[in-house]
C-alpha positions, 0 to 999 in steps of 0.5 A: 500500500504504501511504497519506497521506490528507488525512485523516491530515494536519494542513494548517494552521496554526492547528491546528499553532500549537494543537497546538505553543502546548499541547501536552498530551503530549511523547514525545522521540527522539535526532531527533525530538520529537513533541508529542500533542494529544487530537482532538474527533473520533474517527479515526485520527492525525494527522500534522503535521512540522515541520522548522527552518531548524536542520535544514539548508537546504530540500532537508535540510529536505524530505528529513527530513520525508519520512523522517518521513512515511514512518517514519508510514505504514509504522507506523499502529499505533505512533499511538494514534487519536483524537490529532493528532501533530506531529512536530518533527524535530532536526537530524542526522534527515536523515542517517539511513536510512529503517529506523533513523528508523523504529525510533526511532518503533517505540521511542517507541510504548510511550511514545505509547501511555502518554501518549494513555492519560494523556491520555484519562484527564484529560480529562472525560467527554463531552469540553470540549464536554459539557452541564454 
């Protein structure tokens, strides 16, 4: 029912060191920081966690970004498309249920949603790539 495809994954590290080194937009939460970088190509959202050592040891770390994940595909409709987000999470995420880990992405909507708008709007038309 609800799905992680590839496609819907940032995977390496080069596109999450871009992403982390500029990024264009930040929406905060109590546990989460998620960071917003327009795509060149047109598609859903992407999603990219990042848990430090801060967060807690391995098992901590992969028990959070879990949460994360599934908070992003229970809510595809909280992430506006054509934009790769990375989520950093705080330490603390890991000790909260699945459901408030989720409202706190659903409250964060209206603030991703202004950002990509934000975002669209600087960025010139035809995107970095068009013929001058």
């Amino acid at each position: 029912m609800y799905e992680f495809p590839r496609a819907r994954r940032i995977r390496k590290r080069p596109e999450f060191v871009r992403i982390q080194n500029a990024p264009s937009a930040r929406v905060p939460t109590r546990h989460l920081l998620l960071l917003l970088q327009p795509r060149e190509s047109a598609g859903p959202a992407r999603l990219g966690v990042v848990a430090s050592k801060k967060v807690g040891g391995s098992v901590t770390r992969n028990r959070a970004k879990r949460l994360v994940r599934e908070a992003f595909r229970k809510n595809p409709d909280a992430f506006p498309d054509n934009l790769d987000v990375v989520i950093i999470v705080r330490p603390g995420a890991h000790t909260l249920p699945a459901g408030e880990l989720e409202a706190q992405v659903r409250q964060a909507k209206s603030a991703l949603f202004r950002r990509a708008a934000d975002l669209a709007a600087a960025r010139p038309p035809g995107g970095p790539h068009a013929p001058r």
